[in-house]
C-alpha positions in Angstrom: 0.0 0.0 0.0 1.4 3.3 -1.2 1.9 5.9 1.8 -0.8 8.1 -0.1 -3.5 5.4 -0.3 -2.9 4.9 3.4 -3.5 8.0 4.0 -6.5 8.1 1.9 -7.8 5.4 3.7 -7.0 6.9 7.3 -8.8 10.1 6.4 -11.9 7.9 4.8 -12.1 6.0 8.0 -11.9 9.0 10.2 -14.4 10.8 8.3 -16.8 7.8 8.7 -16.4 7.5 12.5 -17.1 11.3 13.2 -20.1 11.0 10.7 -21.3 8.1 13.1 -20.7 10.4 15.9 -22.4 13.5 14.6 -25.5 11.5 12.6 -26.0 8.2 14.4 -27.8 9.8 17.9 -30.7 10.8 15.0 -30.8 7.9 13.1 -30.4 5.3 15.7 -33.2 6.1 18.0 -32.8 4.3 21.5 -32.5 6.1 24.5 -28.7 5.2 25.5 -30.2 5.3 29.3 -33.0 3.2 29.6 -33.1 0.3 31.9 -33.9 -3.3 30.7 -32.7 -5.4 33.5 -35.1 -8.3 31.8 -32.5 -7.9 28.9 -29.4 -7.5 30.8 -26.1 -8.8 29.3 -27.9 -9.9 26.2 -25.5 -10.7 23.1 -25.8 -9.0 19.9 -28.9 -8.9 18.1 -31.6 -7.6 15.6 -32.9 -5.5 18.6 -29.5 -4.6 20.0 -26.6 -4.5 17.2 -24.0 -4.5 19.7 -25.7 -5.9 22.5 -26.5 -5.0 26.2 -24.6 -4.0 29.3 -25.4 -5.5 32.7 -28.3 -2.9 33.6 -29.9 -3.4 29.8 -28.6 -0.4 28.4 -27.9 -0.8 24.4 -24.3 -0.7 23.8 -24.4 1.0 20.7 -26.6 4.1 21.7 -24.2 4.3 24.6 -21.3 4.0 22.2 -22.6 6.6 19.5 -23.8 9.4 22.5 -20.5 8.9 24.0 -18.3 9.9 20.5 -20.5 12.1 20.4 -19.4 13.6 23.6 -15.7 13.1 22.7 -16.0 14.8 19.9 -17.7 18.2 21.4 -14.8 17.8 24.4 -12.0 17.8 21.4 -13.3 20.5 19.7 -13.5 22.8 22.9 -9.8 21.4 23.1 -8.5 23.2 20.0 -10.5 26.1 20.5 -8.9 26.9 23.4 -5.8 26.1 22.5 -5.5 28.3 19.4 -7.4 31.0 21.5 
């Protein structure tokens, strides 16, 4: 792999991940917080793509809210820093 396509490929990647972060709160609509202790711990699923901590919570709305997160403290981050 050619040191351009790699970093073709790094930027595509990254580009996809904060997309995820940005877009998938809307498009993935399950409240990262809600309790399902019936469903605790379940694997992966139709219902749960990444499947469900020990208090029910879907992984992947937890993940997604949480880059989310990252993302808004990374920007303060450079703001201040150029500031």
């Amino acid at each position: 792999m050619t040191p351009r396509r790699r970093v073709q490929l790094t930027a595509l990647v990254l580009t996809l991940l904060v997309l995820a972060a940005l877009a998938g709160p809307l498009v993935y609509r399950v409240d990262p917080d809600a309790l399902d202790f019936a469903g605790a711990a379940a694997p992966p699923g139709a219902g749960h793509p990444l499947g469900t901590d020990e208090s029910g919570r879907d992984v992947l709305a937890r993940l997604l809210v949480g880059a989310r997160v990252s993302l808004a403290v990374g920007a303060a981050a450079m703001l201040l820093s150029v500031a």
